[in-house]
PANU-722356 format. One record per residue (C-alpha): x, y, z. Coordinates in steps of 0.2 Angstrom, whole numbers, padded with zeros to 4 digits, always signed. Example, Ala and Ser with C-alpha at 12.3 -4.5 7.8 and 13.67 -1.06 7.14 Angstrom:
<rs>
+0062-0022+0039/+0068-0005+0036/
</rs>
This chain:
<rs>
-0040-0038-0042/-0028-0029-0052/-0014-0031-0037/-0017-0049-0039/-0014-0049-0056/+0000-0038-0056/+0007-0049-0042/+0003-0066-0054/+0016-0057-0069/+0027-0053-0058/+0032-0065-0046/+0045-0056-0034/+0035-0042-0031/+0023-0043-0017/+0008-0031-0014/+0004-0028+0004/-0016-0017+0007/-0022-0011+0023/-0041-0008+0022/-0047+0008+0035/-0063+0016+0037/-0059+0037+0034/-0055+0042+0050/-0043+0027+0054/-0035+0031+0036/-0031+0048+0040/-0025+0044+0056/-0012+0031+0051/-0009+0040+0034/-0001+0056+0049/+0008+0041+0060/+0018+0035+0042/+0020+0055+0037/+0028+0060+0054/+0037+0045+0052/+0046+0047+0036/+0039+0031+0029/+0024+0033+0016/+0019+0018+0009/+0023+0015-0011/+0006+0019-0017/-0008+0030-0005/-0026+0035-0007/-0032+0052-0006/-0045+0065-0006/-0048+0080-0017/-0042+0091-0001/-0026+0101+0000/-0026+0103+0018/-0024+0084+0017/-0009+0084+0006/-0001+0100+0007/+0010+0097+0021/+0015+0080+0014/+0020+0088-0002/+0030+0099+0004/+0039+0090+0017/+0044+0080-0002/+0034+0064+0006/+0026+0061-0009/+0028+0069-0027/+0013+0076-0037/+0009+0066-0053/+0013+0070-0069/-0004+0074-0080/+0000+0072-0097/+0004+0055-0091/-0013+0051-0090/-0018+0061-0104/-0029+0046-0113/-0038+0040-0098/-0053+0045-0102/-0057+0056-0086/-0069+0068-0087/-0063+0087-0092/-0060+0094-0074/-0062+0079-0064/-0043+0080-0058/-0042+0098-0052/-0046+0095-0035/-0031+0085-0036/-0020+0098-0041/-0005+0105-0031/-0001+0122-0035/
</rs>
């Protein structure tokens, strides 16, 4: 829903989703890693065995906390998705 929208204000942009069970995820999620080619926006788990090696292969860049300072997320609820 909130793709749609985003697409409906902004015309030339278009959002593209692929819908995966876990396993298929993680599988296809390696395959665009070992290919250089991550996708604009990912999903993840709390693990950093899952994102370590993408990290520092600079694949994706770690967010920026203070960015998201008054979203209302629970005290301690963003740890596990910490890169340190």
């Amino acid at each position: 829903m909130l793709f749609d929208q985003y697409m409906e204000e902004n015309p030339d942009i278009i959002i593209e989703t692929e819908e995966l069970d876990d396993e298929s995820y993680k599988t296809k999620f390696k395959a665009y890693a070992s290919g250089s080619d991550m996708p604009d926006l990912i999903n993840v788990w709390g693990q950093p065995s899952f994102l370590d090696e993408v990290i520092d292969a600079g694949l994706i860049a770690e967010l920026n906390p203070d960015d998201y300072a008054d979203y209302g997320f629970i005290e301690g609820s963003l740890e596990g998705f910490r890169f340190i």
